[in-house]
mmCIF file of the N, C-alpha and C atoms, coordinates in Angstrom:
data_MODEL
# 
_entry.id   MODEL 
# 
loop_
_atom_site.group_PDB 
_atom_site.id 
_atom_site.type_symbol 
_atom_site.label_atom_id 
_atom_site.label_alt_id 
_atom_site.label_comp_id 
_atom_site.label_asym_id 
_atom_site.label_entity_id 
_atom_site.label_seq_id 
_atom_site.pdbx_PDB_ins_code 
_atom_site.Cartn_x 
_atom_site.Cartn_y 
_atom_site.Cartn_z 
_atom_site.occupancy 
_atom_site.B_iso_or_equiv 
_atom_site.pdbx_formal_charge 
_atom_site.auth_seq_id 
_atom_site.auth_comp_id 
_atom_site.auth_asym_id 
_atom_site.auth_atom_id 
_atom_site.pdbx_PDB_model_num 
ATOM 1   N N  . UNK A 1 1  ? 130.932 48.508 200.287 1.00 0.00 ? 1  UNK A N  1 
ATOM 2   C CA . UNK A 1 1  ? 129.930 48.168 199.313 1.00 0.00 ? 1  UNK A CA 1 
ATOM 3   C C  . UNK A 1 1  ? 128.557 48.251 199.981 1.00 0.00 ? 1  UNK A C  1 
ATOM 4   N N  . UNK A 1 2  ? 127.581 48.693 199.391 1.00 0.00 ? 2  UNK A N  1 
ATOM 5   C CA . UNK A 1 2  ? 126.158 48.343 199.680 1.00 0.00 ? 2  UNK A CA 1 
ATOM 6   C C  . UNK A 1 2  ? 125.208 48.410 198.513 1.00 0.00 ? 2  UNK A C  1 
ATOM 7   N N  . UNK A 1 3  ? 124.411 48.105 199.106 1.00 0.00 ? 3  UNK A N  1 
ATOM 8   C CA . UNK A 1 3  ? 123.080 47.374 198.436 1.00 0.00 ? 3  UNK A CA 1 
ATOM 9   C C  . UNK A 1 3  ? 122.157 48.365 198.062 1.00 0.00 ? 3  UNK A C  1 
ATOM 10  N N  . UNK A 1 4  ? 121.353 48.605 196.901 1.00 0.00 ? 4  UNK A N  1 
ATOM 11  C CA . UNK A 1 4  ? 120.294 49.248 196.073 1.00 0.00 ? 4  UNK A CA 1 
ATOM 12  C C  . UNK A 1 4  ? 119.468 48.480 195.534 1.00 0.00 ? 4  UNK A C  1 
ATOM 13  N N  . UNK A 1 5  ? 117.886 48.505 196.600 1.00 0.00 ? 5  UNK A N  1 
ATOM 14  C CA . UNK A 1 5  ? 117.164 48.098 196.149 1.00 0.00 ? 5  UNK A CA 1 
ATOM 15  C C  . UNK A 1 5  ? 116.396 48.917 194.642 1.00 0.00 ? 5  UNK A C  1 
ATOM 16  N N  . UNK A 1 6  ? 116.034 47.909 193.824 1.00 0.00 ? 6  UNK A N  1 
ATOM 17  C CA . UNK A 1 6  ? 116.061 48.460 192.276 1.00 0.00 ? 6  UNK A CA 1 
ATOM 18  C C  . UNK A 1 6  ? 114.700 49.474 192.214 1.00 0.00 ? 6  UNK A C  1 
ATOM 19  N N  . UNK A 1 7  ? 113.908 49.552 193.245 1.00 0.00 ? 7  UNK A N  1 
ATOM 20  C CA . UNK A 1 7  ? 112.865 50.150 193.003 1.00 0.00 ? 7  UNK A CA 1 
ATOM 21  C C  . UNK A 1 7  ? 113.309 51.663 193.408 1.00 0.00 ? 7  UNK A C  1 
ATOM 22  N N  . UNK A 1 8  ? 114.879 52.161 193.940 1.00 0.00 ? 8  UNK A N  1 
ATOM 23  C CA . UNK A 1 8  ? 115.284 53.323 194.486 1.00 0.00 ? 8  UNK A CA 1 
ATOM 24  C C  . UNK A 1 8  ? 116.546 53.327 193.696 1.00 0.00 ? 8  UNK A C  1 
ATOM 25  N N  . UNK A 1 9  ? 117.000 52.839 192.912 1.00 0.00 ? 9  UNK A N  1 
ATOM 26  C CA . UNK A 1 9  ? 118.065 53.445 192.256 1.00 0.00 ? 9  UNK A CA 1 
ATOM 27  C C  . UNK A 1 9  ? 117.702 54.523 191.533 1.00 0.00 ? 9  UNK A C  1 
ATOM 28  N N  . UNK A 1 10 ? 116.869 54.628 190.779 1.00 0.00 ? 10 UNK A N  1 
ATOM 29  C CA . UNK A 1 10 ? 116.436 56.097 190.049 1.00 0.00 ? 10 UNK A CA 1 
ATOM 30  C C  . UNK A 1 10 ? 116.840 57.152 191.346 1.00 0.00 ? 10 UNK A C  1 
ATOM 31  N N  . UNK A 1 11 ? 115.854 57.081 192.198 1.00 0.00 ? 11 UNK A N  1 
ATOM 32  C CA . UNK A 1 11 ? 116.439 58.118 192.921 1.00 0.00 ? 11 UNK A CA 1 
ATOM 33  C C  . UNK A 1 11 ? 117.760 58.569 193.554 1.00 0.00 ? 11 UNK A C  1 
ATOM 34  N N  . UNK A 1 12 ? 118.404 57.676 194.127 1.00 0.00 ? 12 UNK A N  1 
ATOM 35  C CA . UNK A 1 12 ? 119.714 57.591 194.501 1.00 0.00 ? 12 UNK A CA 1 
ATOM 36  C C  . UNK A 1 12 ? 120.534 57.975 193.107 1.00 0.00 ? 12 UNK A C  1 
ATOM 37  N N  . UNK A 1 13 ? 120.266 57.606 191.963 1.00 0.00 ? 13 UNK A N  1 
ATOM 38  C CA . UNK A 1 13 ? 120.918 57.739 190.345 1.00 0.00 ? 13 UNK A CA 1 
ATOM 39  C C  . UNK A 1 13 ? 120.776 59.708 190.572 1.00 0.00 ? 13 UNK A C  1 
ATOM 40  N N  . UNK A 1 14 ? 119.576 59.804 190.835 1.00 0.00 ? 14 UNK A N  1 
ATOM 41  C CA . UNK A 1 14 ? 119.311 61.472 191.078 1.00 0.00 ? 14 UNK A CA 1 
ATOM 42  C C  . UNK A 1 14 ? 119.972 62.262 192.122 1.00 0.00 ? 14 UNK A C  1 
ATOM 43  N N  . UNK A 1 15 ? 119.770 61.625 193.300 1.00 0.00 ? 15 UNK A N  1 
ATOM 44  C CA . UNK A 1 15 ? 120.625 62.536 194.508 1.00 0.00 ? 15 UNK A CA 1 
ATOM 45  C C  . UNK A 1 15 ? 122.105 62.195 193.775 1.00 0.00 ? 15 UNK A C  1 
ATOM 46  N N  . UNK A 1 16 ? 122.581 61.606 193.557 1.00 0.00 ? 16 UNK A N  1 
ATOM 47  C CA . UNK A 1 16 ? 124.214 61.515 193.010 1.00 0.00 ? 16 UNK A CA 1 
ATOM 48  C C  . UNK A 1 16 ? 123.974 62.756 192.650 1.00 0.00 ? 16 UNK A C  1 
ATOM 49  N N  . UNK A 1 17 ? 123.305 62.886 191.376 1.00 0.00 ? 17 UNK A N  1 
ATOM 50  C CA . UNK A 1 17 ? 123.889 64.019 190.155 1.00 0.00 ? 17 UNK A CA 1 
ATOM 51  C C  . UNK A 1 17 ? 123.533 65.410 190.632 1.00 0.00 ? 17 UNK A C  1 
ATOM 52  N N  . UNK A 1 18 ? 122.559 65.308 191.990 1.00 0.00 ? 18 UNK A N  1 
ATOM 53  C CA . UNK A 1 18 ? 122.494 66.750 192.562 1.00 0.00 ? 18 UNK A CA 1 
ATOM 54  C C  . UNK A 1 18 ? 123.846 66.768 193.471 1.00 0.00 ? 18 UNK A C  1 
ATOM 55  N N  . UNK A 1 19 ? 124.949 65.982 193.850 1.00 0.00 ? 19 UNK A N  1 
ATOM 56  C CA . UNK A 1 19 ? 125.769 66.573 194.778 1.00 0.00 ? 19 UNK A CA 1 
ATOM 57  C C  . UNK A 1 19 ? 126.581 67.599 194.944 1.00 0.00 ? 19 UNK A C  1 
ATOM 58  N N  . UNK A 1 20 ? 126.631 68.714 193.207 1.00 0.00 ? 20 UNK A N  1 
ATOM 59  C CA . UNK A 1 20 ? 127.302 69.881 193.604 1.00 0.00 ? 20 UNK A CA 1 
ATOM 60  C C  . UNK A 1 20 ? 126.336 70.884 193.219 1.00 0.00 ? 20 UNK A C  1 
ATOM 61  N N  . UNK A 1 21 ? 124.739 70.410 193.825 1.00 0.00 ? 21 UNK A N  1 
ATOM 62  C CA . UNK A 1 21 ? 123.620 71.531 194.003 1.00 0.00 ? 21 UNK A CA 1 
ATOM 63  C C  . UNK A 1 21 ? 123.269 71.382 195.406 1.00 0.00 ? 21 UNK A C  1 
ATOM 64  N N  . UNK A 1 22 ? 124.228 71.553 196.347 1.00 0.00 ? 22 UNK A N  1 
ATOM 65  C CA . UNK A 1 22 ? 124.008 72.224 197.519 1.00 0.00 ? 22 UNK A CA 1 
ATOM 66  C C  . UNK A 1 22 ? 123.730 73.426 197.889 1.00 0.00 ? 22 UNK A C  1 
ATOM 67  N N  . UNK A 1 23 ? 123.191 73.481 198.479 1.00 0.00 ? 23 UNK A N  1 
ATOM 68  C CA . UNK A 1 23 ? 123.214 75.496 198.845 1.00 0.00 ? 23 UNK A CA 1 
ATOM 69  C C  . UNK A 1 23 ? 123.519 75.352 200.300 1.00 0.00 ? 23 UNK A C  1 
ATOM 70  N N  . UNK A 1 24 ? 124.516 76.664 200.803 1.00 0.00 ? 24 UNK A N  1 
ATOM 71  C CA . UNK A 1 24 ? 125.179 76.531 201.790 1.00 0.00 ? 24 UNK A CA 1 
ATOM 72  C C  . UNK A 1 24 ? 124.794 78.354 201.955 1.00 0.00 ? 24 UNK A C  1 
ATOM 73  N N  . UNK A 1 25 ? 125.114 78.075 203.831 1.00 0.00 ? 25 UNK A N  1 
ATOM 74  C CA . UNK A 1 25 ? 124.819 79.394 204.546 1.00 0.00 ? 25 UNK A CA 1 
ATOM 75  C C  . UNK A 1 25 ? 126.439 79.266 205.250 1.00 0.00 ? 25 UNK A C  1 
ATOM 76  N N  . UNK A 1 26 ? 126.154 80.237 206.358 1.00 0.00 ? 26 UNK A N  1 
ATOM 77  C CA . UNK A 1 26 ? 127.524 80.400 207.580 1.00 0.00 ? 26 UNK A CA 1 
ATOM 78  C C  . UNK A 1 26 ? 127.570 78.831 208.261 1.00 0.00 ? 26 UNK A C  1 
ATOM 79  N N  . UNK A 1 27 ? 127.103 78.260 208.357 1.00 0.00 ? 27 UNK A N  1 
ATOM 80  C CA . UNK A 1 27 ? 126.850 76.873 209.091 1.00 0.00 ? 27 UNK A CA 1 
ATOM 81  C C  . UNK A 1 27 ? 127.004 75.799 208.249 1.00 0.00 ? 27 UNK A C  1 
ATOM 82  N N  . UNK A 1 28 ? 127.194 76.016 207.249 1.00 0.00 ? 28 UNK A N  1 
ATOM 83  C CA . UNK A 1 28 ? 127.349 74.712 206.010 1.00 0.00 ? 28 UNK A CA 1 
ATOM 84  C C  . UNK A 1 28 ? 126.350 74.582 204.830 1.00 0.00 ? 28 UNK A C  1 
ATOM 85  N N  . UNK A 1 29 ? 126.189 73.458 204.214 1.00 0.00 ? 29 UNK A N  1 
ATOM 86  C CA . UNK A 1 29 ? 124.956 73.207 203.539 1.00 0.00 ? 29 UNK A CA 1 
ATOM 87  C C  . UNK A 1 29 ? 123.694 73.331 204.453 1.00 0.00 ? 29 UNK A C  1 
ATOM 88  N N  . UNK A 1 30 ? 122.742 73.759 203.243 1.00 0.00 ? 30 UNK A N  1 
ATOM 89  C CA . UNK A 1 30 ? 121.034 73.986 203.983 1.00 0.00 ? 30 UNK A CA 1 
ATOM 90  C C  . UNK A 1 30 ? 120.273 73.314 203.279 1.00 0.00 ? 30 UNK A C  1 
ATOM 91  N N  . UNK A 1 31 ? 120.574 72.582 202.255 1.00 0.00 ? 31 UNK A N  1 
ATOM 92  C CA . UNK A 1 31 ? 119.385 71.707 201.382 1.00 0.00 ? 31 UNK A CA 1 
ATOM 93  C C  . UNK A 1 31 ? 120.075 72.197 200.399 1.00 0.00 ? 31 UNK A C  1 
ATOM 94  N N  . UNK A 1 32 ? 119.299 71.271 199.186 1.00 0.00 ? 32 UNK A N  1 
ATOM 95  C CA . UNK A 1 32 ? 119.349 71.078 197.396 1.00 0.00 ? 32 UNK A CA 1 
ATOM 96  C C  . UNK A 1 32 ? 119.149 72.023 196.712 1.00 0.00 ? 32 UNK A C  1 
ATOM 97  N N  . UNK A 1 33 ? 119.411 72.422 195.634 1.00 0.00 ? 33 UNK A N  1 
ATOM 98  C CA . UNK A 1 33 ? 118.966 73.418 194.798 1.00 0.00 ? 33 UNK A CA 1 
ATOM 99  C C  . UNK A 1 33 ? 117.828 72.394 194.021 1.00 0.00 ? 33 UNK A C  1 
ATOM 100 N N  . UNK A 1 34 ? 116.311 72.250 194.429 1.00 0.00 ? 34 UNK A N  1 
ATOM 101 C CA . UNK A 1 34 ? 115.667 71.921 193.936 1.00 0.00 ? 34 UNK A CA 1 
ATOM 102 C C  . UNK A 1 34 ? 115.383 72.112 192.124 1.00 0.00 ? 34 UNK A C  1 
ATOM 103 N N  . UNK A 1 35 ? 115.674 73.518 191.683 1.00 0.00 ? 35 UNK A N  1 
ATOM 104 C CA . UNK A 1 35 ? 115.168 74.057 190.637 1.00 0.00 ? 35 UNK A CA 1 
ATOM 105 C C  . UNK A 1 35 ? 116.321 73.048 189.058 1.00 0.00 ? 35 UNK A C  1 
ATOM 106 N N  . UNK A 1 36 ? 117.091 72.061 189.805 1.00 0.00 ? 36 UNK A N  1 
ATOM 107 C CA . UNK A 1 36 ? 118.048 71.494 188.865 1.00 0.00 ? 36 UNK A CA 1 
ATOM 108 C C  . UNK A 1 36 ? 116.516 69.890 188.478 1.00 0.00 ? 36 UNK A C  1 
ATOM 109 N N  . UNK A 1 37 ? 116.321 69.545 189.693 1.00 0.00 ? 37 UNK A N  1 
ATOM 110 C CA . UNK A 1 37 ? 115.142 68.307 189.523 1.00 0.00 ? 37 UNK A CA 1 
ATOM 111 C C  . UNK A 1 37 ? 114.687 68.510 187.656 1.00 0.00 ? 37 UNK A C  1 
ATOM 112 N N  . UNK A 1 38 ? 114.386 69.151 187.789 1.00 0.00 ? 38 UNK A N  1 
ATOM 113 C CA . UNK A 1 38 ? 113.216 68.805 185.706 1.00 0.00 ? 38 UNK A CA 1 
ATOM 114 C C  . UNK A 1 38 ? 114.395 68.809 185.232 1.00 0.00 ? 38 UNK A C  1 
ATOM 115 N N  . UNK A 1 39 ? 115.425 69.477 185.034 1.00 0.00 ? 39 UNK A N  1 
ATOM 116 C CA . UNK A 1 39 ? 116.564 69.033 184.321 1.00 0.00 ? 39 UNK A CA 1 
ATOM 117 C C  . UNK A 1 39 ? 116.487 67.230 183.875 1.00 0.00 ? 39 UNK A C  1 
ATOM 118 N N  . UNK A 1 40 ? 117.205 66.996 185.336 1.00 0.00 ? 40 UNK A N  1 
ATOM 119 C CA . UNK A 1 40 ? 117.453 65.679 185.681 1.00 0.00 ? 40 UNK A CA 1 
ATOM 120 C C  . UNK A 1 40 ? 116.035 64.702 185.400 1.00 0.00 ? 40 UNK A C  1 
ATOM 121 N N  . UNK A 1 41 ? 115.039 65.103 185.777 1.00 0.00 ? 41 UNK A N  1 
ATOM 122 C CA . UNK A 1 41 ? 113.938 64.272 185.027 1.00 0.00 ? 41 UNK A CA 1 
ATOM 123 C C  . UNK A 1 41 ? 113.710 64.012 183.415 1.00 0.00 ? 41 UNK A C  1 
ATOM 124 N N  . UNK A 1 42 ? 113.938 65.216 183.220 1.00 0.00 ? 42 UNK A N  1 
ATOM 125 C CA . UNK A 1 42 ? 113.899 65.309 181.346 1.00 0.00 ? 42 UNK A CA 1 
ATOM 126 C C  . UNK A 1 42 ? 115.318 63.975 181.177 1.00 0.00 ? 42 UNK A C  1 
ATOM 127 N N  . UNK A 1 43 ? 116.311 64.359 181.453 1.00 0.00 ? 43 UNK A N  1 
ATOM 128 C CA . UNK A 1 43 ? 117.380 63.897 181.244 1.00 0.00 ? 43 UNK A CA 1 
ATOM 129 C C  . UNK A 1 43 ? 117.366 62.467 181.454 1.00 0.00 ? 43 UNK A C  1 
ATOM 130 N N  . UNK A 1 44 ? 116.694 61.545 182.476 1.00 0.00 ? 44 UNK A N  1 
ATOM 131 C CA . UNK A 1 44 ? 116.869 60.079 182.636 1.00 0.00 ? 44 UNK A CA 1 
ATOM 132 C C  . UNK A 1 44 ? 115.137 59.553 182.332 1.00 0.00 ? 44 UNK A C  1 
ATOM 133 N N  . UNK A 1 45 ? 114.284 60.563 181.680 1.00 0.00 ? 45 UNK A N  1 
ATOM 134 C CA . UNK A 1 45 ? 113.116 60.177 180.937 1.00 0.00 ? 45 UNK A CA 1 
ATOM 135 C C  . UNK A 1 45 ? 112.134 59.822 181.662 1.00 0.00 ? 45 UNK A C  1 
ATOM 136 N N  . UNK A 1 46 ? 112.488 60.501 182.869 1.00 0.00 ? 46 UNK A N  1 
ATOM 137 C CA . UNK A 1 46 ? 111.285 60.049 184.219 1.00 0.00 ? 46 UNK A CA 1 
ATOM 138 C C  . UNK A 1 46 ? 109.926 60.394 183.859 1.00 0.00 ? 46 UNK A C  1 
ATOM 139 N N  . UNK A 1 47 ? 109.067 59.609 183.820 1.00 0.00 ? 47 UNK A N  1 
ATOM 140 C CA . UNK A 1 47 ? 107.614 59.932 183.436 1.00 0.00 ? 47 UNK A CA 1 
ATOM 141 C C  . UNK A 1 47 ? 106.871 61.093 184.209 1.00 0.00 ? 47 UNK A C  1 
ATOM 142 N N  . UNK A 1 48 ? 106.106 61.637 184.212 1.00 0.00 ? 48 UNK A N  1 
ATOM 143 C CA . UNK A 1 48 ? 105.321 62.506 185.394 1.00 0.00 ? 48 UNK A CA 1 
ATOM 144 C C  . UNK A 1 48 ? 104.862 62.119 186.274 1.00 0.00 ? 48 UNK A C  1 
ATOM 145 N N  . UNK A 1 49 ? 104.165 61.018 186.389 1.00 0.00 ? 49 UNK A N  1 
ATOM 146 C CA . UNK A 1 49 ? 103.882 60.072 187.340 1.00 0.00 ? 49 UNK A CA 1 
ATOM 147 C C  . UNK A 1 49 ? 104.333 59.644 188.332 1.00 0.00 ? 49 UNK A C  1 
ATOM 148 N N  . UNK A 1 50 ? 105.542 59.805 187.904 1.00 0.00 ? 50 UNK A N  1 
ATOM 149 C CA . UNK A 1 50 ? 107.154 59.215 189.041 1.00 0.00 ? 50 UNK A CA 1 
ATOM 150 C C  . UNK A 1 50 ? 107.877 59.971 189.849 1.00 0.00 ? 50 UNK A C  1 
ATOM 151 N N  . UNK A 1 51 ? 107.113 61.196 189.340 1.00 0.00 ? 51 UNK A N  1 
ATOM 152 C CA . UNK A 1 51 ? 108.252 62.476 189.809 1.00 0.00 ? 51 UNK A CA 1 
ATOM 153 C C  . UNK A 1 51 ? 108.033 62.707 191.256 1.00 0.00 ? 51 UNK A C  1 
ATOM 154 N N  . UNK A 1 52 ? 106.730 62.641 191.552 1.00 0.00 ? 52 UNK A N  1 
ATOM 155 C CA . UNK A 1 52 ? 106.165 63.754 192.689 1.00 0.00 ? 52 UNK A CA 1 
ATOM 156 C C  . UNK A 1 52 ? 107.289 62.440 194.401 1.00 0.00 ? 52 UNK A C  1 
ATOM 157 N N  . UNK A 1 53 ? 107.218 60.690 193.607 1.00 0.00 ? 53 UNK A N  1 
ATOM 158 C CA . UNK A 1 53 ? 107.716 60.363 194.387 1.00 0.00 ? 53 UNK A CA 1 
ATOM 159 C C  . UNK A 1 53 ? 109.193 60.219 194.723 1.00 0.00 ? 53 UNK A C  1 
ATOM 160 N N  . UNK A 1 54 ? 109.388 60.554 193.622 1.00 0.00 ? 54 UNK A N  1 
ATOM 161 C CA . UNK A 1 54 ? 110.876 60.610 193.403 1.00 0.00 ? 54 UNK A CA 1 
ATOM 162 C C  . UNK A 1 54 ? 111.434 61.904 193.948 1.00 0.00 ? 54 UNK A C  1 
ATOM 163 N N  . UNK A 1 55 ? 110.897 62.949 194.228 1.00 0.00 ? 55 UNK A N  1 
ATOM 164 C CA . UNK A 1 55 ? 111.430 64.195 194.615 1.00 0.00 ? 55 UNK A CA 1 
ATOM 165 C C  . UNK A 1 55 ? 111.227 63.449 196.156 1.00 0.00 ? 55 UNK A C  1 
ATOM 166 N N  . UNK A 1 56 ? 110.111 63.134 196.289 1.00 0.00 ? 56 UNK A N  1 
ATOM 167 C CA . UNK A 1 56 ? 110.497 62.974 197.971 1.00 0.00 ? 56 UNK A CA 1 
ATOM 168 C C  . UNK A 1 56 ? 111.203 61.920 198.369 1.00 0.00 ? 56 UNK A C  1 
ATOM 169 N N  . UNK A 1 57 ? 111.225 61.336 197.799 1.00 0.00 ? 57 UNK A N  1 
ATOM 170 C CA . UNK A 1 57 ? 113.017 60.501 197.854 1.00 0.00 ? 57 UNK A CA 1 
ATOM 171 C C  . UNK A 1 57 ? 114.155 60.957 197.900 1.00 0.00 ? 57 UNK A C  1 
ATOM 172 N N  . UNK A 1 58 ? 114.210 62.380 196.937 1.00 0.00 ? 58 UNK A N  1 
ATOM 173 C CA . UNK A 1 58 ? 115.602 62.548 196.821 1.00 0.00 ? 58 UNK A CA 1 
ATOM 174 C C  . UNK A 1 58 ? 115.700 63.460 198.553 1.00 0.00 ? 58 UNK A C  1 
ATOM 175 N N  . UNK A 1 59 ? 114.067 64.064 199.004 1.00 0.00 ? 59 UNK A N  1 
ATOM 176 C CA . UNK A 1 59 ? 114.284 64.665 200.020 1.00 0.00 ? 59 UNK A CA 1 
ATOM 177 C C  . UNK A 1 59 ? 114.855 64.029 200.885 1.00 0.00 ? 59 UNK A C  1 
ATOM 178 N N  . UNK A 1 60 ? 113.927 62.892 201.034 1.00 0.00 ? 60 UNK A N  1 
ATOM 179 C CA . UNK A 1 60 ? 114.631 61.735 202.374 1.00 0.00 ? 60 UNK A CA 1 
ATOM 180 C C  . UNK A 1 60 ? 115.553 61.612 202.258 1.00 0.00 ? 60 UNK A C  1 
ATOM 181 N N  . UNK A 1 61 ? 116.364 61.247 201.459 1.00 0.00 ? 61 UNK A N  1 
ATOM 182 C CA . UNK A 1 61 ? 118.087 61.223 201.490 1.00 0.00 ? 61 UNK A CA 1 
ATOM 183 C C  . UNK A 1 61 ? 118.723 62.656 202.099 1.00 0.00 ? 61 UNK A C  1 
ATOM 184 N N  . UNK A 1 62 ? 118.132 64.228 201.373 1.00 0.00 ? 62 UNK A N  1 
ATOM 185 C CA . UNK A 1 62 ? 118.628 65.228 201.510 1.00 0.00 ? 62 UNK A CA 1 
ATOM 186 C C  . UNK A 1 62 ? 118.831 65.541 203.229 1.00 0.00 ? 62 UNK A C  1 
ATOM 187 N N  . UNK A 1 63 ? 117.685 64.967 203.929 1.00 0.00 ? 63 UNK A N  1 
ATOM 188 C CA . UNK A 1 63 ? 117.278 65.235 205.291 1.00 0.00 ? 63 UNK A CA 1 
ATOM 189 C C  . UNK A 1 63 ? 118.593 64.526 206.243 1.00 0.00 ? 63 UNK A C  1 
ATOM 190 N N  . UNK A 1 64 ? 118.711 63.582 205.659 1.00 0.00 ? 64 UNK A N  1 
ATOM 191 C CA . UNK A 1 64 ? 119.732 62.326 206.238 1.00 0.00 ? 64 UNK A CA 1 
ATOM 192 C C  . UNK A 1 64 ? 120.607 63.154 205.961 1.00 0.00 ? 64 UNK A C  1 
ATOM 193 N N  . UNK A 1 65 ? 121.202 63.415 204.669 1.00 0.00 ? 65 UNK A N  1 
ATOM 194 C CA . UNK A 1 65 ? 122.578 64.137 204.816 1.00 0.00 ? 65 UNK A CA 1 
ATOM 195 C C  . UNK A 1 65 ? 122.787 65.142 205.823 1.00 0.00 ? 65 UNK A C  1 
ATOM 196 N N  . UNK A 1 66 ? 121.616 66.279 205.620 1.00 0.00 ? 66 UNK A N  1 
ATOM 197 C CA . UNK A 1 66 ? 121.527 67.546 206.320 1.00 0.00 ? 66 UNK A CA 1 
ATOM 198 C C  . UNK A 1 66 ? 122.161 67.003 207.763 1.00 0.00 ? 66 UNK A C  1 
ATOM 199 N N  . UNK A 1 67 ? 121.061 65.813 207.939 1.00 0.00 ? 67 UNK A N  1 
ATOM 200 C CA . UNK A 1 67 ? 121.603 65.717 209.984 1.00 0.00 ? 67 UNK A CA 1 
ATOM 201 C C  . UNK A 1 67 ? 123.044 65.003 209.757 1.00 0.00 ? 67 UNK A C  1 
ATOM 202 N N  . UNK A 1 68 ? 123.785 64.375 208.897 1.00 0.00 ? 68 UNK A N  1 
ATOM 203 C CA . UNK A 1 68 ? 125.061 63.639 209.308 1.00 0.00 ? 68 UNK A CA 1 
ATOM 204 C C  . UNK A 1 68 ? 126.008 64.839 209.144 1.00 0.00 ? 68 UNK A C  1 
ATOM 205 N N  . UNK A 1 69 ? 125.961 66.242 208.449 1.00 0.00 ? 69 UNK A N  1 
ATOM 206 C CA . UNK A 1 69 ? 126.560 67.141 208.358 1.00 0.00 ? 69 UNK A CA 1 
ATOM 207 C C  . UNK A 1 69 ? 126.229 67.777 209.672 1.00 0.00 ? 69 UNK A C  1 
ATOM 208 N N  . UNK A 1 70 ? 124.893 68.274 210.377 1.00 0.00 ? 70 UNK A N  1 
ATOM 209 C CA . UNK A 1 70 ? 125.083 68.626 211.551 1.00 0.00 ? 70 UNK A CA 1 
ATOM 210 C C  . UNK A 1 70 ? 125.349 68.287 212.753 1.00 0.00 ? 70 UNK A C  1 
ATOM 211 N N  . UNK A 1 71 ? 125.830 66.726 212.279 1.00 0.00 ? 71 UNK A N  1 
ATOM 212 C CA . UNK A 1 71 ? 126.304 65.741 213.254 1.00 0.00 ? 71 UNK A CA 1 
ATOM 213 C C  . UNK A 1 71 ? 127.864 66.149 214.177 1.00 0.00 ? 71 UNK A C  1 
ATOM 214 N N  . UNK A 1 72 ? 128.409 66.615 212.514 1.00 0.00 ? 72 UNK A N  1 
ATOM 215 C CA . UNK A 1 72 ? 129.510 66.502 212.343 1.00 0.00 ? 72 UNK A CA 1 
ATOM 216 C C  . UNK A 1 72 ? 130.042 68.127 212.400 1.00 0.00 ? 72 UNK A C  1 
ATOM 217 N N  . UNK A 1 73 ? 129.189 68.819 212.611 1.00 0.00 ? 73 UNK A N  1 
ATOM 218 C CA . UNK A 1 73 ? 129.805 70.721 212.846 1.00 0.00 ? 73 UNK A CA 1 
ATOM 219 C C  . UNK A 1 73 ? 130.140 70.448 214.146 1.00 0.00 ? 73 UNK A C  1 
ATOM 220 N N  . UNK A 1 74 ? 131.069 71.067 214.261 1.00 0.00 ? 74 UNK A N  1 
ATOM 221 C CA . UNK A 1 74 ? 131.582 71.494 215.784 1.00 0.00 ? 74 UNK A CA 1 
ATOM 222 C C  . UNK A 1 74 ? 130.470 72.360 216.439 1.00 0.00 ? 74 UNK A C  1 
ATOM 223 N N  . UNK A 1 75 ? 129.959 71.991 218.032 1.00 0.00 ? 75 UNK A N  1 
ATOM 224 C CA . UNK A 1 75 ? 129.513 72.339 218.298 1.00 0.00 ? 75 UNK A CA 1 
ATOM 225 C C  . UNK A 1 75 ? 130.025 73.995 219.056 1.00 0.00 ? 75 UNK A C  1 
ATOM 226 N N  . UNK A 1 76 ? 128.953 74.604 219.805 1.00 0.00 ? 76 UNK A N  1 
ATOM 227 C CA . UNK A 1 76 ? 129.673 76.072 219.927 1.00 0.00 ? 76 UNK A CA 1 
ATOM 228 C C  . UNK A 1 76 ? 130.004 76.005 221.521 1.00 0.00 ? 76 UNK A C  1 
ATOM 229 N N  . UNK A 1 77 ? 129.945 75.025 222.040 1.00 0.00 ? 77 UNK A N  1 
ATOM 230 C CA . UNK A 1 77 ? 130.901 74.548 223.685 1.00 0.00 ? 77 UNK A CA 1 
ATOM 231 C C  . UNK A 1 77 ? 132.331 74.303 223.395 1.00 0.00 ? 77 UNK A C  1 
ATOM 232 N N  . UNK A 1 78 ? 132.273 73.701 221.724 1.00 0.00 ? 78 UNK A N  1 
ATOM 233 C CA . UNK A 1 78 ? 133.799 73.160 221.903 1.00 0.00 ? 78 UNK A CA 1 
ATOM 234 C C  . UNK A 1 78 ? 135.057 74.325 222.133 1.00 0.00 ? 78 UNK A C  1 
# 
């Protein structure tokens, strides 16, 4: 279990619904398919106002994932 502070659930509500807009190379995922975001804004009625911080929210999360996935590739010694 953990904790969501209420002023970041919108965003976290957002990175959820991007999790099968990954884009992936030979090495794994490389980041979000950004171009889904206005979807998802239209869709949970996000004002304009909210957006510009809310995208970089969903980045900060995206960044975190990116490194726990390259945490987790086998490196090329093994």
């Amino acid at each position: 279990m953990f904790w969501i502070f209420p002023d970041n659930l919108l965003a976290v509500v957002l990175f959820e619904a991007m999790r099968t807009q990954w884009r992936t190379g030979f090495a794994g995922p490389t980041g979000l398919e950004y171009s889904v975001l206005p979807t998802l804004f239209q869709l949970h009625d996000v004002k304009r106002s909210k957006r510009r911080q809310l995208f970089d929210d969903v980045r900060a999360m995206e960044i975190e994932v990116l490194s726990m996935f390259a945490e987790q590739r086998p490196s090329s010694e093994d």
